[in-house]
N, C-alpha and C positions, 0 to 999 in steps of 0.2 A: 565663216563669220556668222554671225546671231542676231536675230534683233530687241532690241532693248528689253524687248517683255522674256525672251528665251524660248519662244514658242518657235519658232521657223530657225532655219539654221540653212546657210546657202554655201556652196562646194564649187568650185573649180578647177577646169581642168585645161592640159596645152591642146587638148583638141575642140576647142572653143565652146565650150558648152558648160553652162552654170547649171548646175541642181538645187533648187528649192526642196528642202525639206520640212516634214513636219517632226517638229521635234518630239513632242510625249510620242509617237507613232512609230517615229521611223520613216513612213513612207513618204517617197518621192511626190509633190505637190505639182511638180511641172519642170520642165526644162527649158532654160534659153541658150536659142542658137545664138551667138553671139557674130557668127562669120568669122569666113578666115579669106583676107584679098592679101595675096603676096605674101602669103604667110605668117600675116598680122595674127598674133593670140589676143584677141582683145580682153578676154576675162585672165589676166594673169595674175592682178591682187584684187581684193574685195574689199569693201568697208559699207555699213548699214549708215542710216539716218535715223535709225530705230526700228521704223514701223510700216514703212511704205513704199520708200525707194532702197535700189540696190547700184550702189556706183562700182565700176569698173577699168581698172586699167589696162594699158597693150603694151606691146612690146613693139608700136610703135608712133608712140607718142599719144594716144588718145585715153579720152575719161568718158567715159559712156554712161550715162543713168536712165533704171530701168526700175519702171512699176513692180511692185511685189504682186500684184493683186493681177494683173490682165498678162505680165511676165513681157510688157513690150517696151520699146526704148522710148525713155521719154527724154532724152536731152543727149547732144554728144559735142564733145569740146579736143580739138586740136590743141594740146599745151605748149609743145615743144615740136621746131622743125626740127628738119635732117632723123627723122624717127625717132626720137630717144625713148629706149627700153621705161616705162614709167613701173618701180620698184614697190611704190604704196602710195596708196590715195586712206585720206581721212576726211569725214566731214566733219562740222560744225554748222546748221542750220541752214544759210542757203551759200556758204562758205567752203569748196573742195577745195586739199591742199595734196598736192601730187609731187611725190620726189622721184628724181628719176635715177638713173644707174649711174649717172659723172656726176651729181652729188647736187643738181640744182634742185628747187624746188618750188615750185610755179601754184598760183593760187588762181581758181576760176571763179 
């Protein structure tokens, strides 16, 4: 995922770790550990706000938002009990809309 200006470009992976990139470069800007409790992937989708935060889904049940700029978590939200696999998060302003694997779709 990219953020609005196309400058930074962010990569995830199932062994819990985002990569911030810089995009004209190439290189790697920093990594987020995102954690893995129970085998949680917490970075499984990504989606931008543009410019500053980076939101996060898991595979089980969490939306995690994280600074672009210090690479640390700045907000985290339980959508769905019983884990549900969350499939894609989108923002809109201060608006995340998270769909999960059995087809709900929960708004925080």
């Amino acid at each position: 995922v990219s953020d609005r200006t196309g400058n930074t470009i962010c990569s995830s992976s199932v062994d819990c770790h985002v990569k911030v990139w810089d995009a004209a470069s190439g290189e790697c800007r920093g990594t987020i550990n995102t954690g893995k409790i129970d085998g949680q992937v917490d970075a499984w989708t990504l989606c931008s706000d543009g410019d500053q935060e980076l939101v996060s889904g898991s595979n089980r049940g969490a939306v995690n938002c994280w600074d672009l700029s210090t690479l640390q978590k700045t907000a985290s939200h339980t959508i769905v009990e019983d884990d549900k696999f969350v499939l894609s998060v989108g923002r809109h302003e201060n608006t995340i809309a998270a769909a999960t694997y059995d087809g709900q779709l929960c708004i925080v």
